[in-house]
N, C-alpha and C positions, 0 to 999 in steps of 0.2 A: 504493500500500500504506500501512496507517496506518502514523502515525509514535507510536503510545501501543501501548508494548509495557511490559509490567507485568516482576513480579520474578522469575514464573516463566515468562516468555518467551511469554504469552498475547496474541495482539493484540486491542488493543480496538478494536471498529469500532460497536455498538450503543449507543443513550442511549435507557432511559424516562423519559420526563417525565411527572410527574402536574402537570396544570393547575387544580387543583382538590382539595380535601381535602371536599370536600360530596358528598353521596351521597342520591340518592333511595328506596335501600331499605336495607334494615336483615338482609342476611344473615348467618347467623349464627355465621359463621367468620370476620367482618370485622369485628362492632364489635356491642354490646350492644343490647338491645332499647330502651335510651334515646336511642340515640345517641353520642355522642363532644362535647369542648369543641373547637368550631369554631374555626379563630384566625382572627383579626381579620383583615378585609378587607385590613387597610394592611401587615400579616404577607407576603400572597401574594406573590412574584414579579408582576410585571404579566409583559405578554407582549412590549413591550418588551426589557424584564430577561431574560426564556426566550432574544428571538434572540439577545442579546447569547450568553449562555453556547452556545448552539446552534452558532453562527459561531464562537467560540472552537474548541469539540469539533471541527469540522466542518473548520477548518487543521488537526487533527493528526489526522486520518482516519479522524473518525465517518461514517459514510454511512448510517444506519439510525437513523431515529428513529420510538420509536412513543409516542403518547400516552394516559395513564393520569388515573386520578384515584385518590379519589373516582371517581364520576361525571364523566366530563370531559364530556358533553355538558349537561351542569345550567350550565356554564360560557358566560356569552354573549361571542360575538365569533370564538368555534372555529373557528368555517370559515375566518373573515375572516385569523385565525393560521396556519391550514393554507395559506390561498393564500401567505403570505409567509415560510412554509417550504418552501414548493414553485420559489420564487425563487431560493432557493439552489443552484447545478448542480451541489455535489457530492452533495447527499444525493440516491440512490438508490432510496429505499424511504421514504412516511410510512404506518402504519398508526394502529391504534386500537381498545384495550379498551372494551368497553362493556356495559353491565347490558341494552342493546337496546330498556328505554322511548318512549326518548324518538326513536330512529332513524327511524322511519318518517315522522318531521318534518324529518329532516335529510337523510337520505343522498342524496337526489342533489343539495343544495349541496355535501355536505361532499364525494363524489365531482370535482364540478365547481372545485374550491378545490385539488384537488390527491390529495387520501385516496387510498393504493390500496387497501387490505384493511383488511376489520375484524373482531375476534374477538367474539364475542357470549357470554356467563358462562348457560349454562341447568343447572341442578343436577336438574329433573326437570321435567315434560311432565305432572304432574299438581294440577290446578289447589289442591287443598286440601292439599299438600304443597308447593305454592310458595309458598303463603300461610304455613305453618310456617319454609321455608328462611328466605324473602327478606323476612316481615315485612310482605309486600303481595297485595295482589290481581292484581297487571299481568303476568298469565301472558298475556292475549290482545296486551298492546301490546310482550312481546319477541316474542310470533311472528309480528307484523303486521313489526316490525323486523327478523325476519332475511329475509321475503322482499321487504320493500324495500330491504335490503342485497344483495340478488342482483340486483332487478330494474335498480338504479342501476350494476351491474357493479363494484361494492365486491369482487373476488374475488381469493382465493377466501377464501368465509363461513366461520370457524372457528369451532366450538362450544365451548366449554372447560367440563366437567364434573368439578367436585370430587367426586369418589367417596368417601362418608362410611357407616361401615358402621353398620348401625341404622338407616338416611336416608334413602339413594337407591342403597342397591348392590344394590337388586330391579329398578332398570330400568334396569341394566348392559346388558343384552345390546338392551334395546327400544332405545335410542342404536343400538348399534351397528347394530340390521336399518336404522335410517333409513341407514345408508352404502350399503345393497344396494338398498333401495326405495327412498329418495327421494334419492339422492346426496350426502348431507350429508356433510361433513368435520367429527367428531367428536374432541375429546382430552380424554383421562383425565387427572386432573391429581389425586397424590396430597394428602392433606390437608399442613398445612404446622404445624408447631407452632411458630405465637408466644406467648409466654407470656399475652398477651393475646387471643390468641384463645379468644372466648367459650365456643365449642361445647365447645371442651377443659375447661372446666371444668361440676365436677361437681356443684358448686353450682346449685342453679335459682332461677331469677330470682324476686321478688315473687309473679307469677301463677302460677307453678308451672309454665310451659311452655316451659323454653329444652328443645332437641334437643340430646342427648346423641352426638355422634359419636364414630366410632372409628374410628381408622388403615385404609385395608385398601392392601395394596401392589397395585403395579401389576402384579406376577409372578401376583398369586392373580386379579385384572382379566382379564388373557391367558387363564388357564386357564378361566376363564368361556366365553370366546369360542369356548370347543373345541364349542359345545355348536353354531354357526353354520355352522360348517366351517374350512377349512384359512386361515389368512389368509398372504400372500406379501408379506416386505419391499417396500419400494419406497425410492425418491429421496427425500430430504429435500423438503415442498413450499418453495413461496416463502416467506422471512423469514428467520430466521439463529437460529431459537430451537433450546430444549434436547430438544424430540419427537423421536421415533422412529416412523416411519410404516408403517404397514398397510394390505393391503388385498384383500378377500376376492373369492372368483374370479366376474369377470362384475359386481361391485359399480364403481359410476362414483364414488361416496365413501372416504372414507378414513378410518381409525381411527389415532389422533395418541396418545401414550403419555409420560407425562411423570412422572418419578420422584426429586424432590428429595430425597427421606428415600431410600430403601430402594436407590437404585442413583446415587448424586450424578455430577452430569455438571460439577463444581469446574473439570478440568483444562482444560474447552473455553469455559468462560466465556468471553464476550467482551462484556461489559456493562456499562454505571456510569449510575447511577440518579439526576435528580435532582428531590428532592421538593417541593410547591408553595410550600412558603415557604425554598427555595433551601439544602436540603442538599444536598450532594454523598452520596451513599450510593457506597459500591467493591464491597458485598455486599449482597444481599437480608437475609440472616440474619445480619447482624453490625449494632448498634447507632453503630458508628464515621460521623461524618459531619463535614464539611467546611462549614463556614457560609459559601456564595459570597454571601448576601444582603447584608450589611455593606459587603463590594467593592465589589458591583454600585451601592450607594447612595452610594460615597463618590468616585462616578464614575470606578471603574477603565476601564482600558482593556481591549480586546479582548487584548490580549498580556499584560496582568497575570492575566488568568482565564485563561488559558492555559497559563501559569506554574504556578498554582494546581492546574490539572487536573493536569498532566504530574508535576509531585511527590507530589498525591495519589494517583496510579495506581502509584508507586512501591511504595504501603502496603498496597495489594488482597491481600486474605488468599488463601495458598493453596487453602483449604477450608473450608466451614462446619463447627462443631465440635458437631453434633449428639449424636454419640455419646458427648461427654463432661458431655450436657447442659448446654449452652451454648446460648440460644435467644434472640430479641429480645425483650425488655420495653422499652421505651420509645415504640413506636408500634404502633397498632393496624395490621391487613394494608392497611385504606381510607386509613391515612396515608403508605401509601408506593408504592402501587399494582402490585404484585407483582411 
């Protein structure tokens, strides 16, 4: 059982690591149609630095790690870090977000290094609306990615759909028939307000062409689905996240519901986030971080980051304070990998 139990008595067992703040596309609830100021190569954590904090987490009873970025697979040597987290006996579980370009070149090294599952970010299924979302053309190389994340048995392939109304909440229901016809495991994931998040703002870019989103909860999501049929609770699947799972009768896929704003899942967190150039984050939505990078270079020891963690976990907020508009400004959502 871990031994990182926070102030309101939450164990923590999950770490995201973002390996990477680069990013190959330019969606636009993550970061501006120019991009973002990249930091300096010599900034990153190396991967070194990662197991060091990993092995730290991993004594006081992380067993779940999943890697984020940016882009984590834009990251060269990924697999080669995946096998030597895979080395570790206590971790459990390695996963992996990903925008699904670049997969169809990886997944069965990254399978064969250790990976068990990977989440793949698709916001819609229509090529000249991905070009608007994501800022690119490479609707054909995520789809080529998720069935070579099936075919390398990465499973199970989770789909993660930010549901943005004005955007993509007319092909709400088409996601979900893929759970009935083609077995996909689909999740709603409502929008998230950081202050920096582009789409939120109502300002339009230069060209005149940023996509103006807008909230739609997950409750008014479900009621959509009345139009499919009856959908039946189910088991949480594999991972330890915040979903809620569905599944409609005779369907071999599953509909995944994820509601940070409109239904907060605070009291079951069990997560501590850390970012590529070595914040400790305690909260997704809280700005508060812990700089392990300094340590790590002044050649701490595995028991001084340790140290480090165990008092920072102490400070973990009860709850994001949304409601009192309270929201992150200091990093964009590609800076901290969600």
């Amino acid at each position: 059982m871990t031994r990182l139990i926070d102030s309101c008595y939450r164990p923590i067992n999950y770490l995201r690591l973002s390996v990477t703040d680069r990013c190959n596309l330019r969606c636009i609830y993550c970061m501006p149609a120019q991009g973002i100021q990249l930091m300096p190569h010599e900034d990153l954590l190396t991967y070194e630095e990662m197991i060091t904090v990993v092995k730290a987490a991993v004594d006081l009873g992380i067993t779940k790690i999943r890697l984020t970025g940016g882009e984590p697979l834009v990251r060269l040597g990924l697999s080669e870090f995946i096998s030597n987290l895979a080395k570790i006996p206590e971790i459990e579980d390695i996963s992996l977000t990903t925008n699904g370009i670049l997969l169809k070149n990886y997944a069965q090294d990254l399978k064969q290094a250790g990976l068990k599952r990977v989440n793949i970010s698709l916001d819609t299924r229509n090529p000249e609306k991905f070009a608007r979302i994501a800022r690119s053309d490479k609707l054909k190389e995520v789809l080529e990615g998720i069935e070579a994340a099936k075919e390398a048995g990465l499973n199970p392939v989770k789909i993660n759909v930010v549901a943005m109304r004005g955007v993509n909440d007319d092909e709400i229901l088409d996601f979900a028939r893929l759970t009935i016809d083609c077995g996909w495991h689909v999740r709603f994931i409502e929008l998230m307000p950081f202050t920096s998040n582009p789409c939120l703002d109502k300002r339009s870019d230069e060209k005149g062409d940023t996509l103006q989103a807008d909230f739609i909860s997950i409750s008014e999501i479900k009621e959509k689905m009345d139009a499919l049929g009856k959908m039946e609770p189910i088991r949480a699947m594999v991972g330890n996240g915040p979903a809620k799972y569905f599944r409609f009768h005779n369907a071999s896929g599953t509909i995944g519901f994820i509601s940070p704003v409109s239904q907060h899942f605070c009291k079951d967190c069990n997560r501590l986030r850390l970012t590529s150039d070595g914040k400790l984050r305690l909260c997704l939505f809280s700005d508060d971080e812990i700089d392990l990078r300094p340590v790590l270079r002044d050649c701490a020891t595995q028991e001084k980051v340790k140290e480090i963690i165990q008092e920072a976990v102490k400070n973990k907020p009860k709850q994001h304070d949304f409601a009192n508009g309270v929201i992150p400004r200091k990093r964009f959502m590609s800076q901290v990998g969600g």
